[in-house]
C-alpha positions as CSV (number, residue, x, y, z in Angstrom):
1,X,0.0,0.0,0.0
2,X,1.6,3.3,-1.3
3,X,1.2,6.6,0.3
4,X,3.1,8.8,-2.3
5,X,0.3,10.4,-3.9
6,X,-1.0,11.1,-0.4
7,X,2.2,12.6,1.0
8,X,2.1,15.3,-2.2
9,X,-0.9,16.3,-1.3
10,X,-0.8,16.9,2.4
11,X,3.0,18.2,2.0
12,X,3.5,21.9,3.3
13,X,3.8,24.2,0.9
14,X,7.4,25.6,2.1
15,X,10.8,24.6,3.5
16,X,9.6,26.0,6.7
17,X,6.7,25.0,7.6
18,X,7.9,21.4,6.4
19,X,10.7,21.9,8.4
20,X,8.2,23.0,11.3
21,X,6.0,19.9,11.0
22,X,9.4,17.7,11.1
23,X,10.6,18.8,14.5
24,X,6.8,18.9,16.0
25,X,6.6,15.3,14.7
26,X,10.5,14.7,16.5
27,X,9.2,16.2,19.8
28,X,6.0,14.2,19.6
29,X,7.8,10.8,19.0
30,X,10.4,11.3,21.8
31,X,7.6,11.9,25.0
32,X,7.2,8.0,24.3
33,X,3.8,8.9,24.9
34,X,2.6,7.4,21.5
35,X,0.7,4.3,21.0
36,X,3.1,1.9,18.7
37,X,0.7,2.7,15.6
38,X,0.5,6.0,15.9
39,X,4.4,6.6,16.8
40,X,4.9,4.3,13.1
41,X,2.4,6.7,11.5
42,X,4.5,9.7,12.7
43,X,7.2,8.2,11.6
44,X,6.2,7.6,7.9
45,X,5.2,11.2,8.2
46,X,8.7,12.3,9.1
47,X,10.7,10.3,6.4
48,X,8.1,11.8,3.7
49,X,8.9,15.4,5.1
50,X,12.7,14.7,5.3
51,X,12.9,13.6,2.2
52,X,10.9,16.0,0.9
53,X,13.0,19.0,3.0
54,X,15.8,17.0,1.4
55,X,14.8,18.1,-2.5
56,X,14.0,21.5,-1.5
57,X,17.6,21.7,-0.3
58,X,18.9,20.0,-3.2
59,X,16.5,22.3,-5.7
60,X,17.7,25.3,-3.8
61,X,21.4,24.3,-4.0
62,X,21.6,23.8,-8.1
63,X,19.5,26.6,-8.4
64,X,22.7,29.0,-6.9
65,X,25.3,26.6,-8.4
66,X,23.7,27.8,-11.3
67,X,23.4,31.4,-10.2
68,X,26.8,31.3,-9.3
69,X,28.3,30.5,-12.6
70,X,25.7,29.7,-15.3
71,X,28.7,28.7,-17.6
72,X,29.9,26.3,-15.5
73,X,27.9,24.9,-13.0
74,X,30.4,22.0,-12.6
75,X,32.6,24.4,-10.7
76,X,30.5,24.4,-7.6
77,X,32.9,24.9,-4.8
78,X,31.7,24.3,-0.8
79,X,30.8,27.6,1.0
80,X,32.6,28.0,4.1
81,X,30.5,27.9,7.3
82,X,29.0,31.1,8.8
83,X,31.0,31.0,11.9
84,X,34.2,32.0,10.1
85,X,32.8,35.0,8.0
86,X,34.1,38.0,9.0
């Protein structure tokens, strides 16, 4: 039993608010206050939003690669993290 077409069309429409539903659905699952079906249902829920938090990242990462150098968007280099910009 597949629940892609469902997942599409309950997913939030945003990184965010993805993002949001994720760590509500994280806090939820570590009370341990969840019966066993609905902790799995949870679950299921967060590996659809992960994954789907996942392609936004991945969308949003090509999308400056290409930005970046339209010519050459092989020569994607790693940006250094924010804690040692000056």
């Amino acid at each position: 039993m597949s629940k892609a077409g469902k997942e599409n069309d309950d997913a939030p429409a945003d990184f965010e608010s993805s993002l949001q539903e994720l760590e509500a659905l994280v806090e939820q699952l570590e009370t341990g206050d969840l019966s066993l079906a609905d902790s799995l249902a949870r679950f299921e829920r967060g590996v659809a939003l992960s994954r789907q938090c996942q392609n936004m990242l991945e969308q949003a990462r090509q999308t400056v690669t290409l930005l970046s150098d339209p010519d050459n968007p092989d020569s994607e280099q790693p940006i250094p993290p924010s804690g040692n910009a000056v």
